[in-house]
C-alpha positions in Angstrom: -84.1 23.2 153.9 -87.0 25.2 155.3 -90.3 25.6 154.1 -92.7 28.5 155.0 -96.5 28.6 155.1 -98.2 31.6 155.4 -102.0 32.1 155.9 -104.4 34.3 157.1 -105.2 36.8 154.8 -108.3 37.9 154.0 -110.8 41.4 153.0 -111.8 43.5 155.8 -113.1 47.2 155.9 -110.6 49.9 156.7 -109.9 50.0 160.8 -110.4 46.1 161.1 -107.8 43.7 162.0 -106.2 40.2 160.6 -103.8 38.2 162.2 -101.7 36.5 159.7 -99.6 33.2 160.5 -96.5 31.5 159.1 -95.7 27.8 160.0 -92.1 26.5 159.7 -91.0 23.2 158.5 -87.8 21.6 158.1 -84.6 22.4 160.0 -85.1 25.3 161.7 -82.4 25.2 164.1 -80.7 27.9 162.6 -82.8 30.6 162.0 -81.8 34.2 163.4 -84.4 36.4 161.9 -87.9 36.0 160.6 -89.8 38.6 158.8 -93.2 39.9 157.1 -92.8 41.6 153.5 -95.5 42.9 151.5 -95.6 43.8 147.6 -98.2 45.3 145.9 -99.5 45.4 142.6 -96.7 47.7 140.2 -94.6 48.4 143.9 -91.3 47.0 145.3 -91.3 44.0 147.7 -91.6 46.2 151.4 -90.2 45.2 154.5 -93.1 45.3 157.5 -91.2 43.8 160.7 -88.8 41.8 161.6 -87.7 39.7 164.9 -84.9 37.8 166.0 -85.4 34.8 166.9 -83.1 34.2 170.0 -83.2 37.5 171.8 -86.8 38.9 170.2 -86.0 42.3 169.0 -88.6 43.5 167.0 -88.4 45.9 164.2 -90.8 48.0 162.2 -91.6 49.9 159.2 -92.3 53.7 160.3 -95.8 53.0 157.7 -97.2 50.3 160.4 -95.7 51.3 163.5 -98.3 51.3 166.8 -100.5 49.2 164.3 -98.8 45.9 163.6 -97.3 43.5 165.6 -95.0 40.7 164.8 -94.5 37.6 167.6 -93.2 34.3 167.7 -94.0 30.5 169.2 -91.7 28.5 169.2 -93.0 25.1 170.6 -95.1 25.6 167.7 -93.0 27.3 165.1 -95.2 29.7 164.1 -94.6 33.1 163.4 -97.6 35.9 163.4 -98.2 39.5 162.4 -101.4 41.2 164.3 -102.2 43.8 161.9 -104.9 46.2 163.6 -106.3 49.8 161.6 -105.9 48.6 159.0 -106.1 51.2 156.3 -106.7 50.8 152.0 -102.9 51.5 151.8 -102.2 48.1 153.7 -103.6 45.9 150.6 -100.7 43.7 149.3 -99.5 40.3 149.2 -98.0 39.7 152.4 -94.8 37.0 152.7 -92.9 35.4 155.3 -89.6 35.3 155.1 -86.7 33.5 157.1 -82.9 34.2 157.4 -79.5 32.2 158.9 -77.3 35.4 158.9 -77.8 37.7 162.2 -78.5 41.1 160.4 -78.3 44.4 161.6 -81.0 46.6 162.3 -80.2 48.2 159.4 -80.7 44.8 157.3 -83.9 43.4 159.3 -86.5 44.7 156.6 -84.5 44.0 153.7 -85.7 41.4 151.3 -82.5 40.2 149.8 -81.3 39.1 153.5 -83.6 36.3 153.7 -83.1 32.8 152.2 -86.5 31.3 152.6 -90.2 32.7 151.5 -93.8 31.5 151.9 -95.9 31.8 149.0 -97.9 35.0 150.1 -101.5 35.5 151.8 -103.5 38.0 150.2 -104.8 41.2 152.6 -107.3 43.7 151.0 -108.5 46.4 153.0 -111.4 48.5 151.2 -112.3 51.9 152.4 
């Protein structure tokens, strides 16, 4: 079993930046990919980026490209997603999200990949 807690949301102004975190607990050992989804209010879960754990390919929505970035520590088992500009169209609940299976680029940002979930960190950006 793995458990996922994610933190670091918050309200900032439109341009500012959060850095949200996920902790891992549990057995780790064979986790291939690790993700950031968001979901807001009346919208679909969205997949934000992705990595892979072993090799560190990262992968992004187009909507946060060259704003967001996802990154990893191991020693610490902590997952993070720098999230810089932010704009009002960033407001969501934002998840972490862990998987076993290696996925294909095609999979990374897909929610029904991923077999354990953090229980959200809410990130309101006002204009």
């Amino acid at each position: 079993q793995v458990q996922l807690v994610d933190s670091g949301g918050g309200a900032v102004q439109a341009g500012g930046s959060l850095r949200l975190s996920c902790r891992s607990f549990g057995y780790t050992y064979d986790i291939s990919f690790m993700a950031w989804f968001r979901q807001a209010p009346g919208k679909e879960r969205e997949g934000v980026a992705a990595i892979y754990t072993e090799g560190g390919s990262t992968y992004y929505a187009d909507s946060v490209k060259g704003r967001f970035t996802i990154s990893q520590d191991n020693a610490k088992n902590t997952l993070y997603l720098q999230m810089n500009s932010l704009k009002p169209e960033d407001t969501a609940m934002y998840y972490c999200a862990s998987a076993y299976r290696v996925l294909a680029r095609g999979e990374s940002l897909s929610p029904d990949k991923y077999n354990y979930w953090g229980k959200g960190t809410q990130v309101t950006v006002s204009s």
